[in-house]
N, CA, C and O atoms as a printed pandas DataFrame, in Angstrom:
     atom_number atom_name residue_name chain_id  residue_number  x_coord  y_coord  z_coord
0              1         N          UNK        A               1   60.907  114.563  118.905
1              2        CA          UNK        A               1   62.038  113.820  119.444
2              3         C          UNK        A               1   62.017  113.986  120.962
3              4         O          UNK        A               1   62.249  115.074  121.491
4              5         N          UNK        A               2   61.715  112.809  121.690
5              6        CA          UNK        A               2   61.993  113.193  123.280
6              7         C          UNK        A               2   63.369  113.261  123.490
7              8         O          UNK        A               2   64.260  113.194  122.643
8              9         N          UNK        A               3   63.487  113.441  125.036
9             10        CA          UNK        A               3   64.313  113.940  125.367
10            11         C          UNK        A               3   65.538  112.831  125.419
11            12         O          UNK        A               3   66.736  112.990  125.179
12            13         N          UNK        A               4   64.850  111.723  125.794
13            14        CA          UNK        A               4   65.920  109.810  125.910
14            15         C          UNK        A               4   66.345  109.634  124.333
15            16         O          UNK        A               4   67.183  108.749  124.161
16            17         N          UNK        A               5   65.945  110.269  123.247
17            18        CA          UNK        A               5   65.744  109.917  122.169
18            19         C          UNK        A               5   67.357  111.032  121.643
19            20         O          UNK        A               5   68.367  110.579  121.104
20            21         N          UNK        A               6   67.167  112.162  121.936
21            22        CA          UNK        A               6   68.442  113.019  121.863
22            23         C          UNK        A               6   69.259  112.917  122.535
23            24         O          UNK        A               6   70.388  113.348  122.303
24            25         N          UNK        A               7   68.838  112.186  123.778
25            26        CA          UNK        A               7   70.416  111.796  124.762
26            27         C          UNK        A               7   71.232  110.933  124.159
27            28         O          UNK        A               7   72.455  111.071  124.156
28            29         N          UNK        A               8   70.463  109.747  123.468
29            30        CA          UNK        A               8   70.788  108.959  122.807
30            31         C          UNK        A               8   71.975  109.233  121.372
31            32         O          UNK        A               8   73.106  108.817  121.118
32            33         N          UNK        A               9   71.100  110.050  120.752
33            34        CA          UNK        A               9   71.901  110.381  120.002
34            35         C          UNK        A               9   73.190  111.131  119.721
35            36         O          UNK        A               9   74.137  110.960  118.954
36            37         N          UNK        A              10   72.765  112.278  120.898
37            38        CA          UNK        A              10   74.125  113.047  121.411
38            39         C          UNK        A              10   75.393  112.259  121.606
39            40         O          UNK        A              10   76.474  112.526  121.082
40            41         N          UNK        A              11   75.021  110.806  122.788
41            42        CA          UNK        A              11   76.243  110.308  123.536
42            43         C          UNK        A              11   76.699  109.304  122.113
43            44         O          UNK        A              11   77.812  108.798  121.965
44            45         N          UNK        A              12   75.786  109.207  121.357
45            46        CA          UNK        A              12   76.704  107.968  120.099
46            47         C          UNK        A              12   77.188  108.825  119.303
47            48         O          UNK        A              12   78.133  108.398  118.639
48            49         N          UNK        A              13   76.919  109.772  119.141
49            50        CA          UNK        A              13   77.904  111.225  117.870
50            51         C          UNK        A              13   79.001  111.399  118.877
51            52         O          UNK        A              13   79.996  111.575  118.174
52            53         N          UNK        A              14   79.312  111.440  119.921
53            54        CA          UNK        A              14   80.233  111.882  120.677
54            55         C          UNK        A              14   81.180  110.421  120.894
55            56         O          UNK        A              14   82.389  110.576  120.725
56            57         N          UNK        A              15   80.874  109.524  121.126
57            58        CA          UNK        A              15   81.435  108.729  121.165
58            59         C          UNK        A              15   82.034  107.559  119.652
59            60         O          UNK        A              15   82.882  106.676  119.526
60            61         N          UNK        A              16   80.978  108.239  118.727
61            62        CA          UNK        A              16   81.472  107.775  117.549
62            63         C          UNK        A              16   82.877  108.405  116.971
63            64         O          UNK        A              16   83.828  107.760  116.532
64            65         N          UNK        A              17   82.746  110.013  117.097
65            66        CA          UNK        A              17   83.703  111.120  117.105
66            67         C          UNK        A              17   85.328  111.121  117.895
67            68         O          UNK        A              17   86.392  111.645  117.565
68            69         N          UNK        A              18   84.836  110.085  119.333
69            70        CA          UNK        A              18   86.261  109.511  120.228
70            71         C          UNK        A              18   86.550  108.801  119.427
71            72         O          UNK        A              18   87.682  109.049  119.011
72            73         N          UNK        A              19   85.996  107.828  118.863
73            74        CA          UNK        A              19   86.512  106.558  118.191
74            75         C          UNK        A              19   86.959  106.591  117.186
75            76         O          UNK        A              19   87.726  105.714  116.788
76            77         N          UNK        A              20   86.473  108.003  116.218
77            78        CA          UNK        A              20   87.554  108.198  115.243
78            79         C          UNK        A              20   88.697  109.159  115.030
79            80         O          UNK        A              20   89.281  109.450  113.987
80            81         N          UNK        A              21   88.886  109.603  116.324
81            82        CA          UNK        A              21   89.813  110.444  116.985
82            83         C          UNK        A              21   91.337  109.029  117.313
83            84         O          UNK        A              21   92.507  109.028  116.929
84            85         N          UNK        A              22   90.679  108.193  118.018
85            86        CA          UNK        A              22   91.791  107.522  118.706
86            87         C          UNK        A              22   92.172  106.383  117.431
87            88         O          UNK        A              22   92.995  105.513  117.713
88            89         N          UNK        A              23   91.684  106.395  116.300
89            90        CA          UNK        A              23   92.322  105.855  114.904
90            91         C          UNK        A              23   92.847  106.608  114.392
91            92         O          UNK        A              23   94.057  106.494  114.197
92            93         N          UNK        A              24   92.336  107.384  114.087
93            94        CA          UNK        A              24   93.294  108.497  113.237
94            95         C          UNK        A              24   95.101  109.050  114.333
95            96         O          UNK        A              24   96.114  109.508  113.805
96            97         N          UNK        A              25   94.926  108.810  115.660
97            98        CA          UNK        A              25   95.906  108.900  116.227
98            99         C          UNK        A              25   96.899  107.824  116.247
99           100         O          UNK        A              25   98.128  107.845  116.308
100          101         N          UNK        A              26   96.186  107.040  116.190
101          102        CA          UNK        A              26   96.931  105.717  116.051
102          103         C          UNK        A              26   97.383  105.281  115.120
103          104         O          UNK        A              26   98.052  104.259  115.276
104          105         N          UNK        A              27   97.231  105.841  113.731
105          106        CA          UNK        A              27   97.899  105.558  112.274
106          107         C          UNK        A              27   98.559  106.618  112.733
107          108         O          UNK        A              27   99.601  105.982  112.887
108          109         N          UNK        A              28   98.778  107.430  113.000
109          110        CA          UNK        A              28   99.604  109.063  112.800
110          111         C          UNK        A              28  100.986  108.281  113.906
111          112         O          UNK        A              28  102.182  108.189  113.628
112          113         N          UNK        A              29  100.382  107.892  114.968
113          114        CA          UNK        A              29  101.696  106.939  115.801
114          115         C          UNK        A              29  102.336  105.854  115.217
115          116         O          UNK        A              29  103.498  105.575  115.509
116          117         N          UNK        A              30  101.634  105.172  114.360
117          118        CA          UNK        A              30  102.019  103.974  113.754
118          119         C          UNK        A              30  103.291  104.373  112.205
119          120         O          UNK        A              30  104.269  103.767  111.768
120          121         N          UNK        A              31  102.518  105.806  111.761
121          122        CA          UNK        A              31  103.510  106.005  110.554
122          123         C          UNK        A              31  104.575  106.734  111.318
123          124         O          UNK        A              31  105.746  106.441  111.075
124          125         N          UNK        A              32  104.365  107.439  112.006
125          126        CA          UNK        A              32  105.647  108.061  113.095
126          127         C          UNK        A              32  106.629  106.935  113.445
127          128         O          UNK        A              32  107.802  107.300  113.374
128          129         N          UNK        A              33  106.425  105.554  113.835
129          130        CA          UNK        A              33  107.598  104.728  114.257
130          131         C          UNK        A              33  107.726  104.282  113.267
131          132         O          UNK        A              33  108.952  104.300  113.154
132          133         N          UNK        A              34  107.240  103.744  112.153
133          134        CA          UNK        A              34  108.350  103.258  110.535
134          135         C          UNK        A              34  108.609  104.228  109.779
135          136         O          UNK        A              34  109.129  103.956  108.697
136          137         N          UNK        A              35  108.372  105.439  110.063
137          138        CA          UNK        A              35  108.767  106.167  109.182
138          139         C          UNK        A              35  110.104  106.302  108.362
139          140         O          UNK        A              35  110.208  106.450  107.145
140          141         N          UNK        A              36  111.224  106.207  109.418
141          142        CA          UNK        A              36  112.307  105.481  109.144
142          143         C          UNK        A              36  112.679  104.336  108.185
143          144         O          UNK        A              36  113.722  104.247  107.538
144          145         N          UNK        A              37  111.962  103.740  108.200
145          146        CA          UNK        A              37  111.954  102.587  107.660
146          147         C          UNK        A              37  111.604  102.290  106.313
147          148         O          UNK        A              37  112.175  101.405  105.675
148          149         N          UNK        A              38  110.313  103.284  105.671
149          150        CA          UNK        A              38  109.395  103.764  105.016
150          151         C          UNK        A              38  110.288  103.927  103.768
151          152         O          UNK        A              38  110.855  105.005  103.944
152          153         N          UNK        A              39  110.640  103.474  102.763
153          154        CA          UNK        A              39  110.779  104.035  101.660
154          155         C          UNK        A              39  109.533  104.302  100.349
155          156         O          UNK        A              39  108.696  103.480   99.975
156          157         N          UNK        A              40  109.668  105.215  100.014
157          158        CA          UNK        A              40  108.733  105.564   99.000
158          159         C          UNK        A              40  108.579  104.868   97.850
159          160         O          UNK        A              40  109.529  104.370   97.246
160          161         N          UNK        A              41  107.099  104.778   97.397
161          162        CA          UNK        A              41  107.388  103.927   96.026
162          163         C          UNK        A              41  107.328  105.731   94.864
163          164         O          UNK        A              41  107.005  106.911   94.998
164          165         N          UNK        A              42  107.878  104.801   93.830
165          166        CA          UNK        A              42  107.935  105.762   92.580
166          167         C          UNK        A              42  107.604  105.285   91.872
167          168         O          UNK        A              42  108.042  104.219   91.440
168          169         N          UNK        A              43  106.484  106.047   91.394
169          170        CA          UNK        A              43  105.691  105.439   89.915
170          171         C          UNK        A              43  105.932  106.575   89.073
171          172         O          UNK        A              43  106.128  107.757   89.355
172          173         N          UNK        A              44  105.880  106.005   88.051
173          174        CA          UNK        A              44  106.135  106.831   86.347
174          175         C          UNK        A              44  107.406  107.770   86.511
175          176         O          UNK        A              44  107.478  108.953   86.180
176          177         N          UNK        A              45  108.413  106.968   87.106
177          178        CA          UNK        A              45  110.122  107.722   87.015
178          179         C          UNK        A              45  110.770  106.962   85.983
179          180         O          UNK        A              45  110.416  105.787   85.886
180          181         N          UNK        A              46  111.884  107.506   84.976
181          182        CA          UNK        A              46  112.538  106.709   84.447
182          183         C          UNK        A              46  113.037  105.088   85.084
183          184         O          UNK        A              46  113.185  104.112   84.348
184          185         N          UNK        A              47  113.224  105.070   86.423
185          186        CA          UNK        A              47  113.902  104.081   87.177
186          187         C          UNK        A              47  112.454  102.877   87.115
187          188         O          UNK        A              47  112.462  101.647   87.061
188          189         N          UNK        A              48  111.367  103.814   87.149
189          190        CA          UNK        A              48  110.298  102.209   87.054
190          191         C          UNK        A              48  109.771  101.897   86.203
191          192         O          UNK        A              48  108.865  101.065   86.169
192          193         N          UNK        A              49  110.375  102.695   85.041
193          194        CA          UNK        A              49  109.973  101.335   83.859
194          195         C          UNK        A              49  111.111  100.722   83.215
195          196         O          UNK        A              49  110.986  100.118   82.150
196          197         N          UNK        A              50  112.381  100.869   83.901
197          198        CA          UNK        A              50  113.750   99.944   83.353
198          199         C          UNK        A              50  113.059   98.105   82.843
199          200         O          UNK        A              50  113.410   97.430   81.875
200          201         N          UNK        A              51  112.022   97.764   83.921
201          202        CA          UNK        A              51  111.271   96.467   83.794
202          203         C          UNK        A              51  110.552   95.950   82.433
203          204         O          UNK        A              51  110.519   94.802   81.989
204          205         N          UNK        A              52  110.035   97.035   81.950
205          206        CA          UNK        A              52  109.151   96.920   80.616
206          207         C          UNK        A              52  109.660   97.483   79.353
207          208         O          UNK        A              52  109.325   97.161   78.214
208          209         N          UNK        A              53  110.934   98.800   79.897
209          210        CA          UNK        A              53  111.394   98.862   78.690
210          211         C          UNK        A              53  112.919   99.447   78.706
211          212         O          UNK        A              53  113.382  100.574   78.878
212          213         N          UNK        A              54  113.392   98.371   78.489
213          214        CA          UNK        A              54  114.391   98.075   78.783
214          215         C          UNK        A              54  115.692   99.036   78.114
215          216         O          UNK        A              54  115.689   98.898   76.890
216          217         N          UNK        A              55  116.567   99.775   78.490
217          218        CA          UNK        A              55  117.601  100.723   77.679
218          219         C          UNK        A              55  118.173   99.966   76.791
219          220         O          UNK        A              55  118.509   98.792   76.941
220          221         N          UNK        A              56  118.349  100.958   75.388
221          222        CA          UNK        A              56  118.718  100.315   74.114
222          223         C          UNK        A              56  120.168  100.729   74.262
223          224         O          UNK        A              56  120.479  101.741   74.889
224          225         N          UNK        A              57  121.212   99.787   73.569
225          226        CA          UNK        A              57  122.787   99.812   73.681
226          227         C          UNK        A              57  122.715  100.608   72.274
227          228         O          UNK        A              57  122.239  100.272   71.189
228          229         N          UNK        A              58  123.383  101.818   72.708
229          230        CA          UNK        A              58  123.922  102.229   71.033
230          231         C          UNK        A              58  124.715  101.538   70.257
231          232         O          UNK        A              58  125.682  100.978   70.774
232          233         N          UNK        A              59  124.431  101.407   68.567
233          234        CA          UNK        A              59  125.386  100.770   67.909
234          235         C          UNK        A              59  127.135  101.786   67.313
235          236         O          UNK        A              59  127.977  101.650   66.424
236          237         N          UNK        A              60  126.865  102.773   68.508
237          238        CA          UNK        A              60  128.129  103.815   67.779
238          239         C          UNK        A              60  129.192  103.157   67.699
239          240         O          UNK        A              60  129.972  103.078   66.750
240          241         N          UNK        A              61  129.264  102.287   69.517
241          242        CA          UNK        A              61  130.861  102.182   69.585
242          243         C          UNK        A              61  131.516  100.539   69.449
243          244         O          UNK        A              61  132.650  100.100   69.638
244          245         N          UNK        A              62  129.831   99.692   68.902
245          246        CA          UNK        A              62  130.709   98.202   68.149
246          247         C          UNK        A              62  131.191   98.501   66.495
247          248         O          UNK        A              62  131.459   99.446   65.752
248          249         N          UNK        A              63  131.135   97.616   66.489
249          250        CA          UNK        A              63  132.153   97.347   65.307
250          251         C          UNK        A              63  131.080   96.664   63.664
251          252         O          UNK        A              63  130.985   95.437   63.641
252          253         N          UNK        A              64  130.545   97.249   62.750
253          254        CA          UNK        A              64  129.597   96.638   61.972
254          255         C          UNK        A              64  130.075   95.218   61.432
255          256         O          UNK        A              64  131.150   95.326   60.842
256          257         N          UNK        A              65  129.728   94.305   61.457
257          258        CA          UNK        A              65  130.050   92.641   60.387
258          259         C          UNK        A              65  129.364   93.134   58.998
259          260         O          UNK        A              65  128.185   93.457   58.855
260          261         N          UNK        A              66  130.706   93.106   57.697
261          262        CA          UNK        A              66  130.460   93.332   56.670
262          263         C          UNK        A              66  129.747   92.157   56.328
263          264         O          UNK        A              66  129.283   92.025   55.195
């Protein structure tokens, strides 16, 4: 490996390394200002499957038709 050949490679690992420095900062800024805003989803809580299955009405407190 000459020497133009490792310069090379040095300055694109280093600069590949900025570039995923200043994304990863920039989602971390980006979830920082909606965070507020941000509500969570909930999967597999009683509340998200009201859609598919729906609460059954007890028959205690009608009245039976003879």
């Amino acid at each position: 490996m000459s020497l133009e050949q490792a310069s090379t490679f040095f300055i694109g690992s280093l600069l590949t390394m900025l570039g995923f420095i200043v994304v990863v900062s920039g989602i971390v800024i980006i979830n920082n200002i909606i965070h507020k805003y941000w509500k969570p989803i909930k999967l597999f809580t009683p509340d998200s499957w009201k859609g598919f299955n729906p609460p059954v009405e007890h028959l205690e407190n009608t009245k039976e038709i003879k």
